[in-house]
N, C-alpha and C positions, 0 to 999 in steps of 0.2 A: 504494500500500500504506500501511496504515495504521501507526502506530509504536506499541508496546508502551505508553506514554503517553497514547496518542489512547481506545486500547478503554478503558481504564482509564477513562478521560474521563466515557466514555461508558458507564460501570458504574457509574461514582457518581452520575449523574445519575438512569438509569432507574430506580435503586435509590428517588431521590428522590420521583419521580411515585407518584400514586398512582389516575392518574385513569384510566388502559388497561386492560382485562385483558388475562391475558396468552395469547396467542393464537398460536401456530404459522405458522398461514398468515398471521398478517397482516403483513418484515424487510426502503453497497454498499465499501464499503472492504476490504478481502481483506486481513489482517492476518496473515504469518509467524508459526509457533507453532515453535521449536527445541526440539529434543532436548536434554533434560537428564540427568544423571545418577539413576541409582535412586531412587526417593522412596517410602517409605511409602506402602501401600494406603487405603486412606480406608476402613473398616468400622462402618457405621453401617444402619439401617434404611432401607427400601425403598420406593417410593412403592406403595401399594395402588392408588391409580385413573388409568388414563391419562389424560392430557392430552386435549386436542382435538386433532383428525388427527393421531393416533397411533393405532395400531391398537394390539389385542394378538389378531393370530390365533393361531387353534389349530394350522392345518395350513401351514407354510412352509419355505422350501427349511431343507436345514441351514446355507447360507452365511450366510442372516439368521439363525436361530438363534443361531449364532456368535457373530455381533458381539452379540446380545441378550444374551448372556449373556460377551461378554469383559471384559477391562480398558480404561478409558478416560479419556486424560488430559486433566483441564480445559484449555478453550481460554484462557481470560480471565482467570485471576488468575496473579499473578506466578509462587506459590510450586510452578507445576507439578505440582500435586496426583495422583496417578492415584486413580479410584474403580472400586468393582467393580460393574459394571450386572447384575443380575436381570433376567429377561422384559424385557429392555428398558429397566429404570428404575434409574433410582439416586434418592435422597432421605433430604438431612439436615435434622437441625432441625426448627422449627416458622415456617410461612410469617411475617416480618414481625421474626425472628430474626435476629442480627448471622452467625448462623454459617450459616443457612440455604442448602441448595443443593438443586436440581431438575436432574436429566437424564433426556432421554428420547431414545432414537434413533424416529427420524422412518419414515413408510413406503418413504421412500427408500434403498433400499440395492440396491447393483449388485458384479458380480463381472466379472472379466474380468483379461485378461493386460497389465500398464501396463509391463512393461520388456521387453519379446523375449524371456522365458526360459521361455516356454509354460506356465508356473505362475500361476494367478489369484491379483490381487489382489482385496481387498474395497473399495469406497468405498462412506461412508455419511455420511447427514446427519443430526446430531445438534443436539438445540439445549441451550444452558443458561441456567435461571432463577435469582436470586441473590435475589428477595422484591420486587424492583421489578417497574414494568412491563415491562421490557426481556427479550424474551426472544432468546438471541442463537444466530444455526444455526450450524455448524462444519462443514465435509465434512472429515471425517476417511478416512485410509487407514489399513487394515490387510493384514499379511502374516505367511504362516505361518512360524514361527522356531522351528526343532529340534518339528517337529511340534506348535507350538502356535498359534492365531491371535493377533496381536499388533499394538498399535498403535502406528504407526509417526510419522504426523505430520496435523496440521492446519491448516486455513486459516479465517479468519472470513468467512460469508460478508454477513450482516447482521441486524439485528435487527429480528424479525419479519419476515422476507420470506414472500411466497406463493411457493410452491416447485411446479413445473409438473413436471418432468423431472430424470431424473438416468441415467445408464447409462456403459459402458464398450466402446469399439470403439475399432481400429488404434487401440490402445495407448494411448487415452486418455481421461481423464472429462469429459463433455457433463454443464454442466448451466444448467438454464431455468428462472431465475426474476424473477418482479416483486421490485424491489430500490425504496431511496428515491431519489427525486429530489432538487436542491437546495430545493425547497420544499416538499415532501412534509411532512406532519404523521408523528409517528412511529406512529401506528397504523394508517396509510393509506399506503405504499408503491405508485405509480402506476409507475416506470421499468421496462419490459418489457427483462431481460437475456439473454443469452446466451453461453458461455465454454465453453472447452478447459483441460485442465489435463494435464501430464504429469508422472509421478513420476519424480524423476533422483536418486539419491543420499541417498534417504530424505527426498528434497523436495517439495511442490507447486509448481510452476512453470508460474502461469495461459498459456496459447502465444497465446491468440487470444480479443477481448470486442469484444461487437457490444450495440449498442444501441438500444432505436427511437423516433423522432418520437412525437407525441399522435397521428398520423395511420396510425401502425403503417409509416413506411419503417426497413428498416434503416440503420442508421448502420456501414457495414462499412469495413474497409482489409483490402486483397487484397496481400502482397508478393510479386511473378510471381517476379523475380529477384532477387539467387540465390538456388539451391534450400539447401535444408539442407543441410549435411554437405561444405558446398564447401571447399575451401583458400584463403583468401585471405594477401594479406603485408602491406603498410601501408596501403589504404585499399582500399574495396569500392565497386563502382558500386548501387546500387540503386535497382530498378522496383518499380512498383504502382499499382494504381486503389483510389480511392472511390467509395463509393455516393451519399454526399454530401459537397460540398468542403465542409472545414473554413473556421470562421470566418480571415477574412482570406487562404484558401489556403492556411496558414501547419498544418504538423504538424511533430510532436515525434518525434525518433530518441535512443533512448538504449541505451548498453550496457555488457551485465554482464557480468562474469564466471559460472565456474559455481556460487559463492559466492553468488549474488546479491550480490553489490555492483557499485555502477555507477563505471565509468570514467570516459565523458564522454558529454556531452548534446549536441545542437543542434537546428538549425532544419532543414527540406523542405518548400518551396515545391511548392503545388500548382498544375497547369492545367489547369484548368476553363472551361466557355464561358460560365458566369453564376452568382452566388450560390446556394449549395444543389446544382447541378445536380452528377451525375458527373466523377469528374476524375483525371489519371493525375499522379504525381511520376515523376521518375527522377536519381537525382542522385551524387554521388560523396562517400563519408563518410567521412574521415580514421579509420586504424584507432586511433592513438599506439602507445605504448610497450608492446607485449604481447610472453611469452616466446612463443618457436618452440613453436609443438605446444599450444599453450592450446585450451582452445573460450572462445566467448563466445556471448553471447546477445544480437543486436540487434533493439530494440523501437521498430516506430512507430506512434505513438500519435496520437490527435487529443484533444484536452483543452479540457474546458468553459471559454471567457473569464469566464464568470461566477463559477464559483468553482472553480475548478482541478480539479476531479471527470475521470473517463477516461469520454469518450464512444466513443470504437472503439480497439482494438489486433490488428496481427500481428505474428509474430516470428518469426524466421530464426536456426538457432544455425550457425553459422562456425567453420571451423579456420584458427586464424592461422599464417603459417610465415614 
């Protein structure tokens, strides 16, 4: 995950370029958006022309109408702005302006039920332009509060990615998209992705990310054991395979609480029969210092040597006792 800092980073840079258009399909750091307290509505003018792959149909369900025309809080600048989207658009300023902002919700948007309470929620991808070339997508959730539809929280997904898939089944959102690689140019996004996300407590909490080779394998971690929802006390044994063994055998377990905040990290040794080939871990991961009755959330991960990027993750949430 990316730190409030890094998007920043990478706002003032794209804002710099002047050499991309800016393009929808052409955006992987998944950066935390918190809930902040009330903020003033943003009421300014509307963008007249969609974007490219944006649609504006005539006839669609009311769920996307909904989001088309609900409240929406920017993902990317500090001051947690909410604006009010039209048909789909929000637009302030004049392109190449210090104040300038661009939103548009994307053709992706899916409905379904993300916490067991037989009530649909909304997810959708939105992206926002600031006058640079950077234009940055967001899956935002929304849920209905005292009969109104409302946004609830979001995640970054990247800038300029080409977006393949998006939907909602058992309780959670799938989505597929080409994201950048470590070398990738920012307008050319080559990493073919794939993730899970579940809403816990007004949160996104990615559960599972797969990746693929130039040759289209996936890059998968499977944890067999334990299953969810298990009880554990001071440390947990755990199983699983890969698709392909990480560099050196060597994968990453960490865990969080339901805060997301991380406890402690370490190493799982994988075995495998040769470089790249399939390969299982099974190993036993000290829990530390947790109260009785906590859940956490343990994640293992396999991580790029080259530059610390998340090539595959799964994750198993735990009752400690």
């Amino acid at each position: 995950m990316v730190s409030r800092r890094s998007v920043t980073w990478m706002f003032a840079a794209c804002v710099a370029l002047t050499s991309c258009g800016n393009f929808v399909s052409d955006i992987l750091t998944p950066a935390d958006q918190t809930q902040g307290t009330p903020v003033p509505v943003i009421s300014t003018s509307v963008a007249t022309e969609a974007p490219q792959s944006v649609a504006s149909p005539t006839n669609v369900p009311d769920y996307v109408d909904q989001v088309r025309n609900a409240r929406y809080q920017l993902g990317l600048p500090d001051s947690l702005q909410i604006v009010q989207l039209v048909d789909g658009k929000f637009e302030q300023g004049a392109p190449g302006g210090a104040d300038f902002i661009s939103v548009s919700v994307t053709d992706f948007v899916a409905q379904g039920d993300l916490n067991g309470d037989d009530k649909d929620e909304i997810a959708a991808l939105v992206f926002e332009n600031y006058g640079g070339t950077g234009t940055f997508v967001f899956l935002a959730v929304y849920d209905e509060v005292d009969g109104k539809l409302t946004f609830q929280t979001s995640k970054l997904v990247d800038d300029r990615p080409q977006l393949n898939a998006l939907s909602i089944e058992n309780n959670e959102i799938f989505l597929d998209a080409v994201i950048h690689g470590f070398e990738d140019p920012m307008c050319c996004p080559t990493l073919k992705s794939t993730r899970h996300f579940r809403f816990v407590d007004g949160q996104l909490d990615m559960t599972d990310y797969t990746t693929f080779t130039p040759d289209g394998r996936p890059r998968t971690i499977t944890i067999t054991a334990p299953a969810s929802g298990t009880v554990t006390y001071s440390s947990v044994q755990i199983r699983g395979e890969v698709a392909i063994a990480p560099f050196e055998n060597n994968l990453v377990y960490r865990i969080y609480d339901v805060g997301g905040v991380e406890l402690s990290s370490g190493a799982i040794s994988v075995a495998a029969p040769d470089l790249g080939a399939p390969g299982t871990f099974d190993t036993i991961i000290p829990i530390g210092t947790v109260l009785s009755g906590a859940v956490i959330r343990i994640e293992v991960q396999d991580i790029s040597a080259a530059d610390g990027s998340l090539f595959a993750m799964d994750s198993v949430e735990l009752v400690v006792q």
